[in-house]
Each structure stands twice: as structure tokens, then as C-alpha cells.
C-alpha positions as CSV (number, residue, x, y, z in Angstrom):
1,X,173.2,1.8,236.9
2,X,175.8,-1.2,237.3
3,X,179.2,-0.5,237.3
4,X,182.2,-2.5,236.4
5,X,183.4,-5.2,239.0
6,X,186.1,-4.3,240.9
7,X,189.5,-6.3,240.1
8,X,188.8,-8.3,243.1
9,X,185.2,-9.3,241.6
10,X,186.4,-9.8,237.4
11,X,184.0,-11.7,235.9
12,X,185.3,-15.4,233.9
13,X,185.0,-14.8,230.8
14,X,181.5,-16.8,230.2
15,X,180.3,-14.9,233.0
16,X,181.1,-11.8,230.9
17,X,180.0,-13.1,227.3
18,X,176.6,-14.3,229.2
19,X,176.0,-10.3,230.8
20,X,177.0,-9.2,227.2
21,X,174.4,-11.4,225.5
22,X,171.4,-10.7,228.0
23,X,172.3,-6.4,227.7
24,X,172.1,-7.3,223.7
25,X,168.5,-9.5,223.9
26,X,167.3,-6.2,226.3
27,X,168.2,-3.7,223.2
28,X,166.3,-6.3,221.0
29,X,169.8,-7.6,219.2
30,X,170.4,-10.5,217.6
31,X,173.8,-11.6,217.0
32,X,174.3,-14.5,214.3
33,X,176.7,-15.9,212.2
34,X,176.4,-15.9,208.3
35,X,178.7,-17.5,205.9
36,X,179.5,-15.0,203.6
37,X,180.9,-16.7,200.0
38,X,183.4,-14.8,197.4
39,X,180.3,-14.0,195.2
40,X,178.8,-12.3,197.9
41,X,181.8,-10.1,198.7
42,X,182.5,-9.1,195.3
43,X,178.9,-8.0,194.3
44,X,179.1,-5.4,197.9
45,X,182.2,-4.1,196.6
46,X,180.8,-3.9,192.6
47,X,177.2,-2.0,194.4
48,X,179.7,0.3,196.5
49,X,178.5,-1.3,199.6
50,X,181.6,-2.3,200.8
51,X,185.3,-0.9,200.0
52,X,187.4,-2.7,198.3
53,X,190.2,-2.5,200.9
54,X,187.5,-4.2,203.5
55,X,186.5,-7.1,201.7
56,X,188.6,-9.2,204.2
57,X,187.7,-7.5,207.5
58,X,185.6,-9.3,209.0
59,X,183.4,-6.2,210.7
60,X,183.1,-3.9,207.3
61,X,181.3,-7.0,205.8
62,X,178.9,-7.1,208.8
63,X,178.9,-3.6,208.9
64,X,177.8,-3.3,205.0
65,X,175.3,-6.3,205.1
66,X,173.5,-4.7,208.0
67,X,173.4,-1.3,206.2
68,X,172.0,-3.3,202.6
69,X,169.4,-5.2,204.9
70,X,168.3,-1.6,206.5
71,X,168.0,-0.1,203.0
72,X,166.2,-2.9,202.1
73,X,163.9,-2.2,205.4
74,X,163.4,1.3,204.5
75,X,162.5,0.7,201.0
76,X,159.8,-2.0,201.4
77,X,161.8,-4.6,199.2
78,X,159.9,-7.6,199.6
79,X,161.1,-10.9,198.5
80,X,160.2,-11.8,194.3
81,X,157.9,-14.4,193.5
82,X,158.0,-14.0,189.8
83,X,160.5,-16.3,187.8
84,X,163.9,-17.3,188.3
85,X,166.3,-15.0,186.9
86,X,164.6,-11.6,187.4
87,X,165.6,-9.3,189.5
88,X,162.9,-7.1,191.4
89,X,163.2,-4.3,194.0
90,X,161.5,-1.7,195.3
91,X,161.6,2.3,194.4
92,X,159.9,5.2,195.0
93,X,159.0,7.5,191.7
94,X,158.2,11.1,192.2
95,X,155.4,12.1,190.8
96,X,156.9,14.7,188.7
97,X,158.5,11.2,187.6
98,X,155.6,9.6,186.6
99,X,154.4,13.1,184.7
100,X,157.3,13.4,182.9
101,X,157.0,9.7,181.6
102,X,153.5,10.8,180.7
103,X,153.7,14.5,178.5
104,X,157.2,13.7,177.0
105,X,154.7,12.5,173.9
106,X,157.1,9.4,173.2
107,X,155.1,6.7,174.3
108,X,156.5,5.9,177.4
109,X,153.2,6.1,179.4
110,X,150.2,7.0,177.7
111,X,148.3,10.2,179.4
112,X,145.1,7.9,180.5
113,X,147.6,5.6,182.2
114,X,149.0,8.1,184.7
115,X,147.1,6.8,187.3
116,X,147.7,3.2,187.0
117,X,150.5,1.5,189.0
118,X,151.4,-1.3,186.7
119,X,151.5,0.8,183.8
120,X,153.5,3.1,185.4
121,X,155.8,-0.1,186.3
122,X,156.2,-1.0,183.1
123,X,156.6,2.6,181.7
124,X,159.4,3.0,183.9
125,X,160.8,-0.2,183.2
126,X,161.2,0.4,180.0
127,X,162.2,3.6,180.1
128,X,165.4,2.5,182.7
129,X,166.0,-0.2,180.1
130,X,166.6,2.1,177.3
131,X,168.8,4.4,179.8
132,X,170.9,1.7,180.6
133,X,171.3,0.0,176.6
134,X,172.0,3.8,176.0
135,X,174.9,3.9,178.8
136,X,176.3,0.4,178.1
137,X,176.8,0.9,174.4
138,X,177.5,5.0,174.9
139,X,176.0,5.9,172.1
140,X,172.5,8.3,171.0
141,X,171.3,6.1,168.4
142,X,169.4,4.1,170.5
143,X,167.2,7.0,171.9
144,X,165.6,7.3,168.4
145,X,166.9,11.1,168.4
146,X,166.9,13.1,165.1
147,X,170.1,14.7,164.6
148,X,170.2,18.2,163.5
């Protein structure tokens, strides 16, 4: 284990940014520099991945993209090669999920489609669509329920 240099051995400070940046290439580190723009910024703080107190320090921005990018890791998001404009990511759906969308007897996902991942995709898709209309506008009416 190597200790600190006495005060009669103190390193220059290259000397000390050069041990710093071998220890970080021996973890497997990479240090880099991003520019990160105002639209950036404000969609971390709108996804709650960044306080909005933070949004000027420097290390809570790093701190959030490195936590986004890990997510990102961890839930297989791949990069879209569909059109311009949509919006793709990855989730994981329960299967309980995917039974639900299939015996609710609405439509969602047809019984004989259970099994098939791109109906399932599109089932859910649908599905999230109408949950969010139903939460934007606030109102029932768009689930097609009868009122009693």
C-alpha cells in the first residue's frame, strides 16, 4: 500500500493529477467532459433526475447523468432506429401485466396473442396511451366506462 509523501517529498501538482489519472484507468474510469445545454438541464429536473436547487452545481449534474446512463445500463435501452420523433425505451412487464392486458375482455390484447412480444408491445402501448390522455385531460370519459 502507498502512503502519502511526506511534506518534504509533495508531489507538483501534475505529478499528482498524473497518479490520480493512472489510479482512475486501474478502477476502469473514464473521466470526460460533456457540454451540458439548458434543454438538457431542464428535462433532468422535469424527469426528477436532478433537483431543482442543483441545476447549477456542476457535480449533481454529473452525478444525475451518471445515474440516467446506469438506469439506462440496467434496463437494456438500446439506442431507436425507428423514425425521428419517437421516443422508445425499454421496460420490463410482469407477466401478471401482460395477463391482465389479456382477460380484462376490452380488447387490449386478444387471449391468442399473449404469447407474442410485439403484440404485447403494442397492447401495452396503447393501453399507456389511453392512461396518460385519461390523466392529462382528468377526466373518465375517455376510458369508455358506463356510469351507473
Amino acid at each position: 500500500m502507498e502512503t502519502d509523501p511526506s511534506p518534504a517529498q509533495q508531489l507538483s501538482p501534475e505529478a499528482s493529477r498524473m497518479r490520480w489519472s493512472r489510479a482512475r484507468r486501474l478502477r476502469g474510469e473514464t473521466v470526460l467532459t460533456l457540454e451540458v445545454g439548458p434543454d438538457l438541464i431542464s428535462g433532468l429536473v422535469a424527469l426528477g433526475w436532478l433537483p431543482e436547487d442543483d441545476k447549477v452545481d456542476k457535480a449533481a449534474i454529473a452525478r444525475s447523468l451518471t445515474q440516467l446512463a446506469e438506469r439506462a445500463l440496467w434496463a437494456n435501452v438500446a439506442p431507436s432506429s425507428g423514425d425521428q420523433g419517437y421516443v422508445c425505451f425499454a421496460c420490463d412487464l410482469k407477466g401478471t401485466t401482460v395477463d391482465t392486458l389479456a382477460s380484462l375482455g376490452l380488447g387490449w390484447l386478444p387471449a391468442e396473442h399473449a404469447d407474442d412480444i410485439n403484440e404485447i408491445a403494442k397492447a401495452f402501448r396503447r393501453f399507456a396511451g389511453r392512461g396518460l390522455d385519461v390523466a392529462r385531460r382528468g377526466t373518465l370519459d375517455l376510458w369508455n366506462i358506463r356510469r351507473r
